[in-house]
MDAnalysis code that builds the backbone (N, CA, C; Angstrom):
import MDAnalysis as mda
import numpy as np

u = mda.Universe.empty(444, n_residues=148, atom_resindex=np.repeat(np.arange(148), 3), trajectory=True)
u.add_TopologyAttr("name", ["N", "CA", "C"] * 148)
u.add_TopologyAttr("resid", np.arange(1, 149))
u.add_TopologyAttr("resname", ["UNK", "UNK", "UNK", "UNK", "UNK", "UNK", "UNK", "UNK", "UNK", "UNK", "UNK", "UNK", "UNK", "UNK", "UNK", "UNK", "UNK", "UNK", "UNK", "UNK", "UNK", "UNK", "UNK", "UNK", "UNK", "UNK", "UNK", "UNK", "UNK", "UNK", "UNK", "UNK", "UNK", "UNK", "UNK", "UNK", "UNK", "UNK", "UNK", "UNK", "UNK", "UNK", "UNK", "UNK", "UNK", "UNK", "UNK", "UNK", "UNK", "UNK", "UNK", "UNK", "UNK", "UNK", "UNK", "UNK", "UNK", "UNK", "UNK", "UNK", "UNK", "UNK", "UNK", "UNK", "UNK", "UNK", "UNK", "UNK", "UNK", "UNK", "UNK", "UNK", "UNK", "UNK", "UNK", "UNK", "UNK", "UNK", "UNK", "UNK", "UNK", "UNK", "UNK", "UNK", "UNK", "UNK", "UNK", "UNK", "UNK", "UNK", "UNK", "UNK", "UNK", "UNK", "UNK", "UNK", "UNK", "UNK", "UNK", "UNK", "UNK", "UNK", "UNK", "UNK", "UNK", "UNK", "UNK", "UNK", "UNK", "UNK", "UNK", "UNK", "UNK", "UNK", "UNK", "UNK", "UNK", "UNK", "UNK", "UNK", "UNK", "UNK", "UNK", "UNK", "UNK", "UNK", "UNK", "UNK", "UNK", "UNK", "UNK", "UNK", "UNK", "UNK", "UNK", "UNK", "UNK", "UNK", "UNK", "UNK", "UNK", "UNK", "UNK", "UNK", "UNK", "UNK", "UNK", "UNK"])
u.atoms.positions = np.array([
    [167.599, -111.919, -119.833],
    [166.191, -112.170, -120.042],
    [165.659, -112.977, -118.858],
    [164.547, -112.274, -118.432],
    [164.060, -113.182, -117.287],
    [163.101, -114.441, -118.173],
    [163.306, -115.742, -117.656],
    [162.242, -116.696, -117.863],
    [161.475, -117.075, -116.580],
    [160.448, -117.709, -117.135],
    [159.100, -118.159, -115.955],
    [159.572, -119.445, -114.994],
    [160.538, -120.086, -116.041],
    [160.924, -121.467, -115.217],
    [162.447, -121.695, -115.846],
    [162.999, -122.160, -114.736],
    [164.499, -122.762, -115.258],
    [164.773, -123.672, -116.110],
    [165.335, -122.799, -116.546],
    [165.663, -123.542, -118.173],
    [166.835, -124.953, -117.903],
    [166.442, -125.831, -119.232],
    [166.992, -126.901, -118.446],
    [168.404, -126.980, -119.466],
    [169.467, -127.798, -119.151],
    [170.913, -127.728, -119.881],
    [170.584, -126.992, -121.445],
    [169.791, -128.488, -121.802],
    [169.450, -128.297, -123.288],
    [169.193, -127.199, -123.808],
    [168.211, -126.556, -123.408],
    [167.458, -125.681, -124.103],
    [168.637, -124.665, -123.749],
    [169.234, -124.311, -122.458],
    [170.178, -123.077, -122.260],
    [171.437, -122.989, -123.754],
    [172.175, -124.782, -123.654],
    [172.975, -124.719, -124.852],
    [172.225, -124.157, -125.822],
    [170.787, -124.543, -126.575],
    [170.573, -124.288, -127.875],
    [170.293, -122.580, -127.768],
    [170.393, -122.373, -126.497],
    [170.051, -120.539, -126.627],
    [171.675, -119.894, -126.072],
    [172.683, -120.677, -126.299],
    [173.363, -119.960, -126.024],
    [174.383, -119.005, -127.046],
    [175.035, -117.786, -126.850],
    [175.432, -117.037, -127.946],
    [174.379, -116.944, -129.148],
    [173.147, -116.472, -128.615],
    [171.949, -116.177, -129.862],
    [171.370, -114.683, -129.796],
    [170.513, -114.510, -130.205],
    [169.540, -113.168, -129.993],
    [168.170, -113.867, -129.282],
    [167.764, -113.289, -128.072],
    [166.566, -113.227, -127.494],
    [165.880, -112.043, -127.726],
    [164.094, -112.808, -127.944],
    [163.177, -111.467, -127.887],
    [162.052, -112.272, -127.296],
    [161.717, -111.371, -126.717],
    [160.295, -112.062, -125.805],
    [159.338, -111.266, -126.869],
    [158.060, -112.420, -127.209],
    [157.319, -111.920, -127.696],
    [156.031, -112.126, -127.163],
    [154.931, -111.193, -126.798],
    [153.542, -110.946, -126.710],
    [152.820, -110.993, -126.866],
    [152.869, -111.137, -128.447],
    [151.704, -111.262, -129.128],
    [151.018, -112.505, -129.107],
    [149.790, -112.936, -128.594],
    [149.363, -114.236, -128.543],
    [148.059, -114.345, -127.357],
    [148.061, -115.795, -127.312],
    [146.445, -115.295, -126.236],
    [146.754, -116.735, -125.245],
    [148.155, -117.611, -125.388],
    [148.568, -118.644, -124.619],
    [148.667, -117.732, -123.338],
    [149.151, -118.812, -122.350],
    [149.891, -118.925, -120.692],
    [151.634, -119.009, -121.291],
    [151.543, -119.314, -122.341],
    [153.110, -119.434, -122.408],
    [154.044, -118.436, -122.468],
    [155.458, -118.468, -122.309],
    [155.863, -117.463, -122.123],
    [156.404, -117.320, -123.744],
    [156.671, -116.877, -124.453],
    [157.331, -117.310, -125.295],
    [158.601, -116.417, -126.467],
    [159.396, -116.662, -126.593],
    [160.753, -116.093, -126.887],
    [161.385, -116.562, -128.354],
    [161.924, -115.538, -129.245],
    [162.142, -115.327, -130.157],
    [163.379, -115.848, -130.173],
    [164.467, -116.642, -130.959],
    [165.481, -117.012, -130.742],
    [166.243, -116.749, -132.257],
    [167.168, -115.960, -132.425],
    [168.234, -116.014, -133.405],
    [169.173, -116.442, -133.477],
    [169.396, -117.520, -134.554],
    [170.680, -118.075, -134.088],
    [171.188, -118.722, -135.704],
    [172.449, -118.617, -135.891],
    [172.719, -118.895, -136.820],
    [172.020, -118.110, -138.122],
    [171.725, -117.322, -138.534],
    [170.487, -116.713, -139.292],
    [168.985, -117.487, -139.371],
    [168.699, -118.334, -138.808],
    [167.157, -118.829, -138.392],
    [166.919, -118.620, -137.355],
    [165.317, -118.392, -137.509],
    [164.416, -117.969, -136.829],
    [163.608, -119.171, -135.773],
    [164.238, -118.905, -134.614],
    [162.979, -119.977, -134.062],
    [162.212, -119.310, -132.756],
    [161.810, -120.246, -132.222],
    [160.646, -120.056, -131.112],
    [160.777, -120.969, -129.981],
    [161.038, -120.357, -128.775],
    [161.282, -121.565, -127.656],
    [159.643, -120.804, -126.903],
    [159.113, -121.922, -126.775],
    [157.507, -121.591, -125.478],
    [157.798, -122.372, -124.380],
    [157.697, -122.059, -123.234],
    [157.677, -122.400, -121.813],
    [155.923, -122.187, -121.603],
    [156.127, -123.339, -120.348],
    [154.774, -123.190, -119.932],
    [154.619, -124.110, -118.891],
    [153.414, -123.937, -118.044],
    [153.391, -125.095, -117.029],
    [153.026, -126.709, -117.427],
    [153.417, -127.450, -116.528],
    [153.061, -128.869, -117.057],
    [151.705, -129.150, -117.862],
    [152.043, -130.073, -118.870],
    [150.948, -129.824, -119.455],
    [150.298, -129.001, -120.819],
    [150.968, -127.590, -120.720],
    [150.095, -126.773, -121.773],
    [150.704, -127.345, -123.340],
    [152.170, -127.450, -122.965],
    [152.541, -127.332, -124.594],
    [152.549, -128.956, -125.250],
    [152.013, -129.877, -124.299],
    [151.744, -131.124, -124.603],
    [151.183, -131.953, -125.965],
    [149.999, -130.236, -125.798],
    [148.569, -131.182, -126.826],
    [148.924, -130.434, -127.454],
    [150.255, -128.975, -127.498],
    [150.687, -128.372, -129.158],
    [151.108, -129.124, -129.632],
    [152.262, -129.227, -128.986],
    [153.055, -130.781, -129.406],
    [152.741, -131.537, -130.461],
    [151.888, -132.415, -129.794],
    [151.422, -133.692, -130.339],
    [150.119, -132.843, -131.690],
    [149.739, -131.719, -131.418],
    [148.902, -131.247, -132.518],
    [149.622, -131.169, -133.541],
    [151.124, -130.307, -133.498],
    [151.729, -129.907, -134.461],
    [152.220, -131.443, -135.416],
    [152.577, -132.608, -134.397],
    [153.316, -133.732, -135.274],
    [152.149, -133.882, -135.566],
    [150.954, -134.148, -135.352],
    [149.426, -134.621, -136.136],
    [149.320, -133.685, -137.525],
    [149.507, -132.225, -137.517],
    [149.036, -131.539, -138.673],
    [150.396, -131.556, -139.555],
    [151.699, -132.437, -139.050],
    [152.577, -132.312, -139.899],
    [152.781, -133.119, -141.451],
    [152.936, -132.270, -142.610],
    [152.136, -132.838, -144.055],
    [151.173, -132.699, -144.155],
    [150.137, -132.376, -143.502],
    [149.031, -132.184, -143.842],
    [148.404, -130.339, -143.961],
    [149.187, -129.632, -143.258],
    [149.222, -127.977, -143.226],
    [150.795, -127.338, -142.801],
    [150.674, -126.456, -143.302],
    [152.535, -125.763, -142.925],
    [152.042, -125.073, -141.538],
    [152.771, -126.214, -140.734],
    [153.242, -125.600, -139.288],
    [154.820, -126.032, -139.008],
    [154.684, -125.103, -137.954],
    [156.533, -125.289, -137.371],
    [157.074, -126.039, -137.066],
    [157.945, -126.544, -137.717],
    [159.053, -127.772, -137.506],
    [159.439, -127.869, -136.267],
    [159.521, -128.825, -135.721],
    [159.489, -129.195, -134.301],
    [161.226, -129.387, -134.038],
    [161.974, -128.642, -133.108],
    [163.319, -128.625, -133.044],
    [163.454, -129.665, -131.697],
    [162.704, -129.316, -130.752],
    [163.189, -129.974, -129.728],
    [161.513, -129.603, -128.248],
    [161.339, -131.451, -127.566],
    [160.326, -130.636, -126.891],
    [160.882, -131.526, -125.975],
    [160.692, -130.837, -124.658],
    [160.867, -131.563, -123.213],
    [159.526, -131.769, -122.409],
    [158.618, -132.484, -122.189],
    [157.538, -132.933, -121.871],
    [157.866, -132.695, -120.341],
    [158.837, -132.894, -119.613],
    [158.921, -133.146, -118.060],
    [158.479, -131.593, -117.538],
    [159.346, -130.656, -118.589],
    [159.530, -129.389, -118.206],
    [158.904, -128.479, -118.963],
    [158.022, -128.963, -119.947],
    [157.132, -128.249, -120.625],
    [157.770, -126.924, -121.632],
    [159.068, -127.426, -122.114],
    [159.793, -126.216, -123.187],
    [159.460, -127.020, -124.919],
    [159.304, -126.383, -125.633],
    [159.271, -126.652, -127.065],
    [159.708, -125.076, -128.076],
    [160.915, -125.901, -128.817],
    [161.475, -124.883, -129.662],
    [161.022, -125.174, -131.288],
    [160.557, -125.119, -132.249],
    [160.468, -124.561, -133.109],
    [160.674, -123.846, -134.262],
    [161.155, -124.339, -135.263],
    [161.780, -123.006, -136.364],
    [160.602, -122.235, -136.898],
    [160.652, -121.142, -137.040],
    [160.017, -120.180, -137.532],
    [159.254, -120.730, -138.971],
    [157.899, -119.778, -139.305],
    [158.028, -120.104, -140.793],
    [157.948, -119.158, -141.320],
    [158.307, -118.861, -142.616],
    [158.666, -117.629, -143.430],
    [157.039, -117.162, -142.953],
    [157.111, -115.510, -143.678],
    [156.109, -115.125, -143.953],
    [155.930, -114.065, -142.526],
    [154.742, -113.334, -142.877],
    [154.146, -111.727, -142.166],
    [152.620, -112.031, -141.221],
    [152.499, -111.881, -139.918],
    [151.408, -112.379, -139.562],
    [150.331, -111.373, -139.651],
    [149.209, -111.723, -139.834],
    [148.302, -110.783, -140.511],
    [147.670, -109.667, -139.517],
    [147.988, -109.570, -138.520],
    [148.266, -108.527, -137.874],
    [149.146, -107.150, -138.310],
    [150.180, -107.827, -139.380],
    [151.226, -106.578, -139.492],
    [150.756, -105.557, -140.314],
    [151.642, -104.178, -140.242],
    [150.700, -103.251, -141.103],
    [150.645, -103.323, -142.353],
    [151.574, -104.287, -143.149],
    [151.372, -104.795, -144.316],
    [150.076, -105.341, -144.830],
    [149.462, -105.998, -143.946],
    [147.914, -106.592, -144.347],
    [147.283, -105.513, -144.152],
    [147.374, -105.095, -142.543],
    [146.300, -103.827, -142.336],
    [145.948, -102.905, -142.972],
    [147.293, -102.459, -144.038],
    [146.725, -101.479, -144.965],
    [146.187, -102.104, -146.106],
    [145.792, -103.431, -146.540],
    [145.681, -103.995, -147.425],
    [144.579, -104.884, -146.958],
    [143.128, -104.279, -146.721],
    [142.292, -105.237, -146.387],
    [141.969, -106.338, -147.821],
    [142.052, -106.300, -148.982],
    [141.880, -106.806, -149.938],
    [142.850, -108.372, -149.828],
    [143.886, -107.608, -149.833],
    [144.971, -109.199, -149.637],
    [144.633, -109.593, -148.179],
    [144.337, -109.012, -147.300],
    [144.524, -109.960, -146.186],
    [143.336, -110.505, -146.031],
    [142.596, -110.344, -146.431],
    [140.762, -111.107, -146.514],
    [141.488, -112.541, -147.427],
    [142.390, -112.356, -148.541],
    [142.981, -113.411, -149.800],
    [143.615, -114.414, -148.757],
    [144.303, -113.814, -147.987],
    [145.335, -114.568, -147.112],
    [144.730, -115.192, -145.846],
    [143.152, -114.698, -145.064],
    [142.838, -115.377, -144.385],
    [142.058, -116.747, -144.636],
    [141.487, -116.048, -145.870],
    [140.427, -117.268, -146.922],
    [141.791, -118.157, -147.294],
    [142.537, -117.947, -147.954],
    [143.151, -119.042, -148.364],
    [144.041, -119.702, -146.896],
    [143.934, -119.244, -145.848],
    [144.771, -120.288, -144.438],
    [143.254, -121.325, -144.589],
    [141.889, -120.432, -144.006],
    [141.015, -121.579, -143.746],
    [140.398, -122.540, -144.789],
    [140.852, -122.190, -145.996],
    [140.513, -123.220, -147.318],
    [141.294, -124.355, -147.090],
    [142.789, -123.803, -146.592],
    [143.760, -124.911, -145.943],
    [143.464, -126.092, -144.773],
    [142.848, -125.462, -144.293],
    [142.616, -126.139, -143.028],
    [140.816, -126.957, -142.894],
    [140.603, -126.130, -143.709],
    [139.206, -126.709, -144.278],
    [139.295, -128.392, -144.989],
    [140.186, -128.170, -145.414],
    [140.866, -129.244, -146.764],
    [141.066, -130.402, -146.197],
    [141.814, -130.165, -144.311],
    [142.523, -131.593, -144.047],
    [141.088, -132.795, -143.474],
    [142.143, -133.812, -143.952],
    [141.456, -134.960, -143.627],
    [141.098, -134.880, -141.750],
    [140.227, -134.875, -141.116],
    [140.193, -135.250, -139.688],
    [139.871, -136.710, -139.038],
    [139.045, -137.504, -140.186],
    [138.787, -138.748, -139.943],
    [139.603, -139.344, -138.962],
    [141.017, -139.098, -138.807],
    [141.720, -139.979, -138.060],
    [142.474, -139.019, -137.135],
    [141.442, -138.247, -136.639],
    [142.208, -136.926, -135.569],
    [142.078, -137.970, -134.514],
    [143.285, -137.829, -133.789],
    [143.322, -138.640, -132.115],
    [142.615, -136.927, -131.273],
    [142.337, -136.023, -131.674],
    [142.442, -134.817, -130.257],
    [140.617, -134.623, -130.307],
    [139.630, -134.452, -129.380],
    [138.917, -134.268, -129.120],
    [138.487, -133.100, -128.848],
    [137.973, -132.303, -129.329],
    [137.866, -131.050, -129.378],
    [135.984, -130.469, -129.568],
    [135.300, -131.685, -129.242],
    [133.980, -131.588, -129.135],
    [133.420, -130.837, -128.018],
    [132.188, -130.151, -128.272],
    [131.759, -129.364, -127.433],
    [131.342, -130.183, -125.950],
    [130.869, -131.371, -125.921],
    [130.720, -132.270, -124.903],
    [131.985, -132.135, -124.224],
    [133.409, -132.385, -124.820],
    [134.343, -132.368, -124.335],
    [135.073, -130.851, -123.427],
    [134.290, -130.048, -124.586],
    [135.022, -128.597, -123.481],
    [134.047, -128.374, -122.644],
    [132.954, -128.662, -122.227],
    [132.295, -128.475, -121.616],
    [132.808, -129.550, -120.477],
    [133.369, -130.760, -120.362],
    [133.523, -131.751, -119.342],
    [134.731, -130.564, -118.893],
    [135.720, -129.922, -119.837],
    [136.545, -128.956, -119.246],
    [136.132, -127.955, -118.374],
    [134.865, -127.693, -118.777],
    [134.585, -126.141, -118.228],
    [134.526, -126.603, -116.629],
    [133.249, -127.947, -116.468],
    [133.026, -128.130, -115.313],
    [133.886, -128.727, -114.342],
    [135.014, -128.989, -114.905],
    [135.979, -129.713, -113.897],
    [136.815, -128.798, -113.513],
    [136.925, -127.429, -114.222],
    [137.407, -126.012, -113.801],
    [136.420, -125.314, -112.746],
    [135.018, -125.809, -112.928],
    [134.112, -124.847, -111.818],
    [134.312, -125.641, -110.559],
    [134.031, -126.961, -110.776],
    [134.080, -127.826, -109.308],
    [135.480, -127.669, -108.570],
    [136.806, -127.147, -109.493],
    [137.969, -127.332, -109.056],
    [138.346, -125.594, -107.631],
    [137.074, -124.515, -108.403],
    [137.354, -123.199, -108.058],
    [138.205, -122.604, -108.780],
    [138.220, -122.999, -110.067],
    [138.999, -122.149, -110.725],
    [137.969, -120.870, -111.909],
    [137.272, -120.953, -111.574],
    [136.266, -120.608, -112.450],
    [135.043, -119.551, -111.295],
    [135.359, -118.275, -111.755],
    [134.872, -117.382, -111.027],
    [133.047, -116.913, -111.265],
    [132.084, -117.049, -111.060],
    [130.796, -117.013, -111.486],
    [130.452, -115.959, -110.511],
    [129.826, -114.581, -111.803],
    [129.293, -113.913, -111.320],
    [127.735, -113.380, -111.960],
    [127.377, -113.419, -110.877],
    [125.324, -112.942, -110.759],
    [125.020, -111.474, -111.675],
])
């Protein structure tokens, strides 16, 4: 399997003698890979400095408070985070698709979930003032292509 960046001891041991699958589906920079091992399911994401930082720290923030993925192991220097899987079919699969009835049940009941949590004491900033200080520090930087 090719990866984006060299993998560091750790992460090679916890992938070693397993099943790899690179998976696609998604709308990150990360690269990210399916790992079998032992009969569980996990998830190692690579990425450049930085990206998987504010998952990170999102996922220990929403942890108890919504079912997200148990955090196995994250390296901040090198930007890898592994993950156990969580049960269940993502609503993409053709199981929902043929079933617009349940999967309308299953999207309403994620955002009733997420509707529910407390934010009062969110540390992450996610205000429009704020993506906007993003946008422009991407245009002044030239990363941000503007066309007429």
């Amino acid at each position: 399997m090719d990866f984006k960046y060299k993998l560091t001891k750790k992460v090679e041991d916890f992938i070693s003698n397993t099943s790899l699958k690179e998976i696609g589906i998604g709308c990150s920079d990360s690269q990210v890979i399916q790992i079998i091992k032992d009969d569980q399911i996990y998830y190692l994401k690579i990425a450049k400095k930085g990206l998987l930082t504010q998952e990170y720290n999102a996922l220990k923030w929403l942890d108890g408070k919504l079912s997200v993925p148990e955090i196995v192991f994250f390296d901040n220097e090198n930007e890898f985070l592994i993950t156990k899987a969580i049960l269940g079919e993502m609503v993409c699969s053709e199981t929902y698709l043929k079933s617009s009835d349940e999967l309308l049940k299953v999207i309403k009941e994620a955002f009733d979930n997420i509707y529910a949590v407390d934010i009062s004491n969110c540390p992450f900033d996610v205000s429009n003032k704020y993506k906007l200080s993003l946008i422009e520090k991407n245009v002044k930087k030239g990363l941000v292509k503007i066309r007429i």
